[in-house]
N, C-alpha and C positions, 0 to 999 in steps of 0.2 A: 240647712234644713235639719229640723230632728228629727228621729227614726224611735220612736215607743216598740219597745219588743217587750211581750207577755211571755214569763214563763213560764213553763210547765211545772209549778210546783204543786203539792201532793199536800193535802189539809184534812187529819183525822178530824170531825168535831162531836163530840158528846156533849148534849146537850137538856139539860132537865127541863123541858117544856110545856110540863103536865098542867101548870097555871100560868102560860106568860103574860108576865104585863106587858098592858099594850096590845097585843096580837088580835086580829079577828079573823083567824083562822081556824076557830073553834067549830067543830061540828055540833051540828043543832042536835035538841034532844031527838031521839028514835033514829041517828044517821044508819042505815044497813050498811053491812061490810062491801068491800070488794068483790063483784061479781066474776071473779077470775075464771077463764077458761082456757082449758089445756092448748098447748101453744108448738109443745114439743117434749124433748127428754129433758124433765124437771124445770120446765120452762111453761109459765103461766100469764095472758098477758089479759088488758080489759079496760073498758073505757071508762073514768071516773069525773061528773059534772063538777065542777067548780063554780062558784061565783066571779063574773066577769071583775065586777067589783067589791071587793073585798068589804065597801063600808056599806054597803048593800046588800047582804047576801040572800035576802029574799028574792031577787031582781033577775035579770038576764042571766045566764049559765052560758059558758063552754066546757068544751069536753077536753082531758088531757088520754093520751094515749100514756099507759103503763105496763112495766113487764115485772117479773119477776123469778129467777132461779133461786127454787128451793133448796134450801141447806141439806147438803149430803151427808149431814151425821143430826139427822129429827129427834133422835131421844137426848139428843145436846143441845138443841135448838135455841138459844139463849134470846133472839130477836131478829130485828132488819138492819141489813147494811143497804140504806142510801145510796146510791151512786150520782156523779155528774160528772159528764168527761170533757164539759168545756166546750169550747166552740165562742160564742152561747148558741151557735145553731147547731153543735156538735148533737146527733141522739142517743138520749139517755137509753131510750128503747133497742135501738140500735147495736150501743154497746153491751150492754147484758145478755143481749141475742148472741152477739160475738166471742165474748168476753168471760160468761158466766160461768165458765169454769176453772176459769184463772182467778177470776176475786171471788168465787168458794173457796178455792185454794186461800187467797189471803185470807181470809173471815175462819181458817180451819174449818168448814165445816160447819161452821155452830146458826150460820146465819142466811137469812132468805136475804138476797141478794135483789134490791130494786131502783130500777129508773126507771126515768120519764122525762117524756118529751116538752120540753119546758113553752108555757103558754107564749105563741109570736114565732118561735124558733123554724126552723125547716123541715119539723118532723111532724108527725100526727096530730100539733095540739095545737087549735088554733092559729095556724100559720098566720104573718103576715104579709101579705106578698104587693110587690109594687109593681110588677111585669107582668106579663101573661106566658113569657117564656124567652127561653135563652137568647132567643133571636131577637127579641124589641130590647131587651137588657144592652145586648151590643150595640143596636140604632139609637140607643140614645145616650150612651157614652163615647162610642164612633174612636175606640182606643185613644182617647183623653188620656197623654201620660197625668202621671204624680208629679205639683208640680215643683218646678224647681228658679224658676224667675217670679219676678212680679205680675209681668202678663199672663204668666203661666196659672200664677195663684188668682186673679181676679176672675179666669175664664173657670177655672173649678171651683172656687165659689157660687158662682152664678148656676155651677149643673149642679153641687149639694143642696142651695134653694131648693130649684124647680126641682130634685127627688125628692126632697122632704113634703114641697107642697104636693107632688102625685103620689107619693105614699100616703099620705094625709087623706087626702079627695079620695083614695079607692080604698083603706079602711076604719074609716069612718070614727066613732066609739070605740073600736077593740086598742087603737095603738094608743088612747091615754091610760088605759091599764097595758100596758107591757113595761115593766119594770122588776129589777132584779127584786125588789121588797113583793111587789105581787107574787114572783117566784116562790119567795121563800115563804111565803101565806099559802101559797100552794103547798108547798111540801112540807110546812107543819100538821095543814089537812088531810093529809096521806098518811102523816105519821099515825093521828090518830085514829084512820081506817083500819092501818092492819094494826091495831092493838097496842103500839108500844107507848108505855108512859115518857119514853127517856126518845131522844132520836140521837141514831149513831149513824155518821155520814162519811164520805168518801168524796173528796172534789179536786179537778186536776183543772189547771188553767181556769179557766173564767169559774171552773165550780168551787175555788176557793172562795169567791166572792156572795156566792149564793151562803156558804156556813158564814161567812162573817157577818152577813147581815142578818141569817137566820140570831145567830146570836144577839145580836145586836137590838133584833124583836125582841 
């Protein structure tokens, strides 16, 4: 058996995104800013619509839940640090609730600190859920080890089908957009909400993956 282990590695990205090719993540002419509302001490959070699909963005909207800790030295203010702390269900919102004065600290000061709950994930933004709750989750794995024979492998197969097809059957539209590239169209879109022409990012386990591809847009 092979065992895949992700690790926690830590991905500055600075990136000049002010004309990407390629990207449609562009906010339409007249976008309003961020309706931020106070949340806490220097802590500001708000709910911003996105396009379901990116090659559409006239079309359907979901909402992403976002936060923000403001920079503790404002007359330095230089921009936003980005944050994603992985998972990919890990919360972006979450962790800046948590966190936001340890990466002020990293940022020195100079930077409003923001995440967000990435669209699919298990926080605020468009979850996608295949259960109704912990307890049908367990009736229908019924402690299924990992397997480790051939009968073993043919009988979880057969239960990764049938959760793909009842994930499928119960969300519909939203799970053919759930993708790390939707992400990162996401969070081009944010960048250019609070203002910045450049985006400066922060990603720890799976959020290394969201800058590679934001890049890579």
């Amino acid at each position: 058996m092979i065992v895949g282990v992700m690790l926690a590695v830590v991905l500055p990205v600075t990136v000049d995104a002010s004309t990407p090719r390629g990207s449609a993540g562009r906010a339409g002419p007249g976008q309003p800013p961020i309706g931020w509302t106070t949340w806490g001490s220097r802590l500001e959070c708000a709910s911003v619509p996105v396009p379901l699909d990116w090659r559409h963005p006239g079309g359907r909207t979901i909402t992403l839940s976002v936060i923000r800790h403001l920079a503790s030295r404002p007359d330095q203010r230089i921009g936003s640090l980005f944050v994603n702390p992985g998972g990919p269900e890990d919360s972006g919102v979450g962790y800046v609730a948590e966190c936001g004065e340890a990466l002020d600290g990293l940022a020195q000061g100079r930077f409003d600190v923001v995440g967000w709950d990435i669209r699919g994930g298990a926080g605020g933004s468009a979850p996608v859920t295949c259960f109704a709750d912990a307890g049908a989750r367990a009736r229908f794995w019924q402690d299924l080890p990992v397997p480790t024979s051939r009968a073993e492998q043919r009988r979880y197969l057969a239960k990764t089908t049938a959760l793909a097809e009842r994930c499928g059957a119960q969300n519909g539209e939203l799970l053919a957009h759930i993708s790390t590239a939707d992400t990162a169209r996401d969070l081009d879109h944010l960048r250019r909400l609070v203002g910045d022409r450049r985006l400066t990012y922060l990603g720890e386990s799976y959020g290394t993956l969201i800058g590679q591809t934001y890049a890579n847009l």
